[in-house]
C-alpha positions as CSV (number, residue, x, y, z in Angstrom):
1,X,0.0,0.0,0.0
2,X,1.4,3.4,-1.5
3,X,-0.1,6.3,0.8
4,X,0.9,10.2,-0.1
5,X,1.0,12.3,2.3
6,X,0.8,16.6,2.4
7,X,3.4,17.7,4.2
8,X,6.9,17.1,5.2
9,X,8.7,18.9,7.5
10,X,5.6,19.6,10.3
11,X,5.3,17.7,13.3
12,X,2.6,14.7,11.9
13,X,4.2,14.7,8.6
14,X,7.6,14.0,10.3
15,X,6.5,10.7,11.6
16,X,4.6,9.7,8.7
17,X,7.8,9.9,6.8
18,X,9.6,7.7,9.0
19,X,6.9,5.2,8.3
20,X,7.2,2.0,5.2
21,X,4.8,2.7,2.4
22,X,4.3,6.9,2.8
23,X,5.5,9.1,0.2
24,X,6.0,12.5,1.4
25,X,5.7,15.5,-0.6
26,X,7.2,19.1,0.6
27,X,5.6,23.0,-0.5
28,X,8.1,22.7,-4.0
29,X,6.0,19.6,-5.1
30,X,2.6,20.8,-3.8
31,X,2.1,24.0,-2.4
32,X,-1.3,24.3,-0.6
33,X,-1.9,28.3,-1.7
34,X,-2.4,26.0,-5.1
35,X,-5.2,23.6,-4.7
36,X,-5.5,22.6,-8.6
37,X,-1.4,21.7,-8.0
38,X,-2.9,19.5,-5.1
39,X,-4.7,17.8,-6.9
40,X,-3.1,17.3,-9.9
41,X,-0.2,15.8,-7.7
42,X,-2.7,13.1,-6.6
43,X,-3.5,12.2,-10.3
44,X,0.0,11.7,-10.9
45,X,1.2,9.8,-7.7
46,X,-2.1,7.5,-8.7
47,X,-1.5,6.4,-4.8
48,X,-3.5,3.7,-2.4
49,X,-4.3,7.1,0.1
50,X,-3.4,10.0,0.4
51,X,-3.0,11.7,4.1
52,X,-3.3,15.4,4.4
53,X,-0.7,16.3,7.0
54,X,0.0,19.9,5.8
55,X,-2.0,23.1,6.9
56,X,-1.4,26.7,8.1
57,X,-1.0,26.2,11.7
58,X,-0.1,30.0,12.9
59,X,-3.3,30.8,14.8
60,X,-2.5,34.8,15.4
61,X,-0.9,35.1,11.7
62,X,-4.4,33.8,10.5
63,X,-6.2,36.9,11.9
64,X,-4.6,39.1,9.7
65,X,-4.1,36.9,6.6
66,X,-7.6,35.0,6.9
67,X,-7.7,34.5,3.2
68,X,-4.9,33.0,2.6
69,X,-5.1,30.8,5.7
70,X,-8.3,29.7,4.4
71,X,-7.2,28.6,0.6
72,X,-4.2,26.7,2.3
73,X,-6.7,25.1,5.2
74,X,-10.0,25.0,3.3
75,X,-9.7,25.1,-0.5
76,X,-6.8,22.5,-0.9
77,X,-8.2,19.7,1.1
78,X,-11.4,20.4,-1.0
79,X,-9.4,20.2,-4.0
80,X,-7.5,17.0,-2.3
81,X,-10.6,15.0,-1.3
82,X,-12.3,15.5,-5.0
83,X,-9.1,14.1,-6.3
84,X,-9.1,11.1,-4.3
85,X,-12.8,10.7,-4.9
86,X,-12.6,10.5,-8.3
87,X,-10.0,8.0,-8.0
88,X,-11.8,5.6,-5.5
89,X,-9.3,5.9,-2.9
90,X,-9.5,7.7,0.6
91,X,-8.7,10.4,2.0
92,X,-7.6,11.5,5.5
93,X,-7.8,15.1,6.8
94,X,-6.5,16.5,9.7
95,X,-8.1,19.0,11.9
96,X,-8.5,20.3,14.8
97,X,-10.5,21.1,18.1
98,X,-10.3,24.9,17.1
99,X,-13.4,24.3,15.4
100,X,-15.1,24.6,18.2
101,X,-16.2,27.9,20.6
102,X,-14.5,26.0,24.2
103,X,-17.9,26.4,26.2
104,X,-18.6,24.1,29.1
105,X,-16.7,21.2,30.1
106,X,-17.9,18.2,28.2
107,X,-16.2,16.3,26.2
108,X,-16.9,17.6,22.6
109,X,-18.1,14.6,20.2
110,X,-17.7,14.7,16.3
111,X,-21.4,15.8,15.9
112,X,-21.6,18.9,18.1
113,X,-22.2,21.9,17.0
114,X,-19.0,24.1,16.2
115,X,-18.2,27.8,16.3
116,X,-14.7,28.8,15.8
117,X,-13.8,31.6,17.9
118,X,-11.2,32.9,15.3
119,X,-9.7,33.0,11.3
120,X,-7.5,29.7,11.9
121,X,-10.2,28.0,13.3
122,X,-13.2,29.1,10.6
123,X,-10.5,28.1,7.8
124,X,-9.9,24.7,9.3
125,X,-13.6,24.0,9.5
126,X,-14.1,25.1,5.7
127,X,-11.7,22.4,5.2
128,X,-13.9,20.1,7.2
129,X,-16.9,21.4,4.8
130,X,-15.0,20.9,2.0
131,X,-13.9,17.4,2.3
132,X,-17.5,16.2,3.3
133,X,-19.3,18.0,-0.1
134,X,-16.5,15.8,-2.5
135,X,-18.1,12.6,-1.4
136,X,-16.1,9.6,-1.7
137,X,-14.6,7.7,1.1
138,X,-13.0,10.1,4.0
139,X,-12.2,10.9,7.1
140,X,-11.6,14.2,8.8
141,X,-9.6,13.6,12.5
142,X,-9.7,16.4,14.9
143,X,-6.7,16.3,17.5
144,X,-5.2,18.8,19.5
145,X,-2.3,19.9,21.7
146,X,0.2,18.6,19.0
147,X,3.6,17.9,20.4
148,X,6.8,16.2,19.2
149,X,10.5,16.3,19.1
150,X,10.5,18.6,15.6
151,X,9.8,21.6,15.0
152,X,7.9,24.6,17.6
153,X,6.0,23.4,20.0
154,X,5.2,23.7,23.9
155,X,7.3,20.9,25.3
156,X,10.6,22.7,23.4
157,X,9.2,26.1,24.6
158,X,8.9,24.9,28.3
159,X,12.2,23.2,28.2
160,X,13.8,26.2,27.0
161,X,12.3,28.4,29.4
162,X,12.4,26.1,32.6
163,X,16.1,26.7,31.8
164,X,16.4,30.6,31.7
165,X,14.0,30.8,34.9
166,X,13.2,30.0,38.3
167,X,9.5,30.2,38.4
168,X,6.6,30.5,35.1
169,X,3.1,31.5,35.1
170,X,1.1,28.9,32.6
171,X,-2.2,29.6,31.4
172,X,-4.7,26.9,33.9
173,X,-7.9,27.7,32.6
174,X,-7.6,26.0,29.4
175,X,-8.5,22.7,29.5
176,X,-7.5,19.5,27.1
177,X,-5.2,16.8,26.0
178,X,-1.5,17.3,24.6
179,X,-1.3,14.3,21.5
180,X,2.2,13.1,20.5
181,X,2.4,14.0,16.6
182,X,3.9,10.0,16.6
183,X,0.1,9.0,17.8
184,X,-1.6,10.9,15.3
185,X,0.1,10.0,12.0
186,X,0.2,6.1,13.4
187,X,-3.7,7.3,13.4
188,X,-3.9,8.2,10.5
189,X,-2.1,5.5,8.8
190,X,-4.7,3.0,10.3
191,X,-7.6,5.1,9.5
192,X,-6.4,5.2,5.7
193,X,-5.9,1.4,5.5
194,X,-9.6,0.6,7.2
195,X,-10.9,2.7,5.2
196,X,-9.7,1.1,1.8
197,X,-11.8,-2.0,2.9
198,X,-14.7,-0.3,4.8
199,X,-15.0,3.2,3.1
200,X,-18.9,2.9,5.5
201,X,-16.6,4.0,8.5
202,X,-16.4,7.7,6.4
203,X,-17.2,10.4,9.0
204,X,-15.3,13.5,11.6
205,X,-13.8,12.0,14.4
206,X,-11.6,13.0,17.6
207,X,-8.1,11.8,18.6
208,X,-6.7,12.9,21.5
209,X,-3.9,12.1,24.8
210,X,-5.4,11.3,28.0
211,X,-5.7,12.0,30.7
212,X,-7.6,15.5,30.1
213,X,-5.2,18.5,32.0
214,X,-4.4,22.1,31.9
215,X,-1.3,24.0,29.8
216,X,0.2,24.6,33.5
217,X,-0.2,21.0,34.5
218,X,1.3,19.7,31.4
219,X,4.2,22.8,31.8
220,X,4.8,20.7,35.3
221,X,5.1,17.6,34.1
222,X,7.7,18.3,31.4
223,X,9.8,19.6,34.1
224,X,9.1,17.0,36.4
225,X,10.3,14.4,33.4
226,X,12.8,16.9,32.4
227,X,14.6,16.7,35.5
228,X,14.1,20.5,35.7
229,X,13.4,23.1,39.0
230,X,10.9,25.7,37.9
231,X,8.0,26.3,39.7
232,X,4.9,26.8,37.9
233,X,1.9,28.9,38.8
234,X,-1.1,28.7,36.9
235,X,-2.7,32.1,35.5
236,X,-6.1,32.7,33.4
237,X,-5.9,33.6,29.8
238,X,-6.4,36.5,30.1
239,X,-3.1,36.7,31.7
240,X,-1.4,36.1,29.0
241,X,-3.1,37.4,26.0
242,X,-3.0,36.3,22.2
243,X,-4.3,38.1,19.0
244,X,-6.6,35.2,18.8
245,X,-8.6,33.5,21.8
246,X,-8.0,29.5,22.4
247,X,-10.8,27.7,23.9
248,X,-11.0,27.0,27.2
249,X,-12.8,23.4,26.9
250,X,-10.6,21.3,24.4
251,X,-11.7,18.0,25.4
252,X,-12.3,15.7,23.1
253,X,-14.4,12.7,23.0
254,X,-12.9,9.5,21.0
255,X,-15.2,6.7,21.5
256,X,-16.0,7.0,18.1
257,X,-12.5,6.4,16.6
258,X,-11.9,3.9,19.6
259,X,-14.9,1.8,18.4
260,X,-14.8,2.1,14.5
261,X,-10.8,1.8,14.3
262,X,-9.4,0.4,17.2
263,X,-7.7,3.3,18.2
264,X,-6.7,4.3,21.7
265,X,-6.3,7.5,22.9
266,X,-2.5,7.4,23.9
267,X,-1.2,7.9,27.1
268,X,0.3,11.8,26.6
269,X,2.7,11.4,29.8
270,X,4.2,8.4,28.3
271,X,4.3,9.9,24.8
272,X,6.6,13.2,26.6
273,X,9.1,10.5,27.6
274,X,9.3,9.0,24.4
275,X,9.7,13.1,23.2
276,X,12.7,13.8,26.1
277,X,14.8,10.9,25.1
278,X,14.5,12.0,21.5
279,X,15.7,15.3,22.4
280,X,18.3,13.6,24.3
281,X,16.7,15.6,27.6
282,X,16.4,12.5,29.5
């Protein structure tokens, strides 16, 4: 099985490249602002799947550049998904629990209502939109909290920071699961390959770590893996503001991909070990 994969230097499509079978392609082969090159690459790849690991990810750059942000995260896994279903294969979006407004503290499921509360989150959910409309066989899997040992992300950030300070405040009041980027495009992979013999499991569903904690929780357990004396106090948002707002309730449910793929939601404390010794911290 051939799978082709957006994306090649972000966290997911880092560790789907390290996997047998994935062919990887970077912005010079297939640059998202470009949807008809998108799809044209899939026509010439002819592949088994292809995995859609490539999306603008800078939440305050979208506010200002919300059209751009939305061809890259909307149009282009539209263009993607009518590729692959005109081709009979699937097709396997990631997205993310942006799409939703953070009220309450349930779990959000794969059917609930959404409301974005900003421009990166309203041009990941057009995405959403858009692979649904082109039919075929698909899935769309929300995460969130993305971490890894590549590229910019919170457990580098905190690491760096525990080291130039005695004592952080970390937002508390936002509440959800980090996932391991390794998780997700393992995910992914296995969603792809169900999918090829039961394309009736098509649908949005959740992936996330566990167990459920806050930013300044998470902030204290890198440090406690990490070997690494800074004290952390937890503050509200709006103590540390952002050009875009981040939902307070990230939770996601994941029966759904639990029961129609076997997938477990990982263990995220585990997966920051396995993210330390990479970086050689531990």
């Amino acid at each position: 099985m051939t799978i082709l994969v957006f994306g090649r230097n972000g966290q997911v499509a880092t560790e789907l490249g390290r996997l047998k079978g994935i062919a990887c392609l970077g912005r010079e082969a297939a640059d998202l602002a470009d949807p008809a090159a998108c799809a044209a690459a899939i026509g010439a790849a002819n592949p088994d799947a292809v995995i859609n690991a490539a999306a603008w990810t800078a939440v305050d750059g979208a506010e200002d550049e919300e059209a751009l942000a939305t061809r890259i995260n909307g149009e282009a896994p539209g263009a993607m998904a009518r590729a692959c279903a005109g081709l009979g294969i699937p097709f396997v979006q990631i997205s993310t629990d942006y799409v939703f407004d953070g009220s309450g503290d349930a779990p959000w499921r794969p059917g609930d209502a959404t409301g974005p509360l900003g421009a990166y989150g309203r041009s990941k959910l057009a995405g959403e939109r858009a692979v649904a409309a082109a039919g075929g066989n698909w899935a769309v899997l929300r995460t969130s909290w993305v971490v890894s040992a590549h590229g910019s992300n919170f457990v580098k950030t905190m690491l760096r920071l525990g080291r130039e300070r005695d004592a952080l405040g970390v937002v508390a009041d936002q509440i959800g699961a980090p996932t391991p980027a390794r998780a997700i495009a393992a995910a992914c992979v296995k969603m792809a390959e169900t999918l090829l013999s039961e394309p009736e499991k098509t649908g949005i569903y959740h992936f996330s770590g566990a167990p459920d904690t806050s930013w300044a929780d998470f902030a204290r357990e890198i440090f406690a893996q990490a070997a690494i004396a800074c004290t952390v106090t937890g503050i509200p948002s709006s103590g540390y503001p952002t050009r875009a707002a981040r939902p307070l309730n990230s939770r996601l449910d994941c029966s759904a991909t639990e029961t129609n793929f076997a997938i477990s939601r990982p263990d995220w404390r585990a997966g920051l070990a396995d993210i330390l010794r990479d970086l050689g911290e531990i």
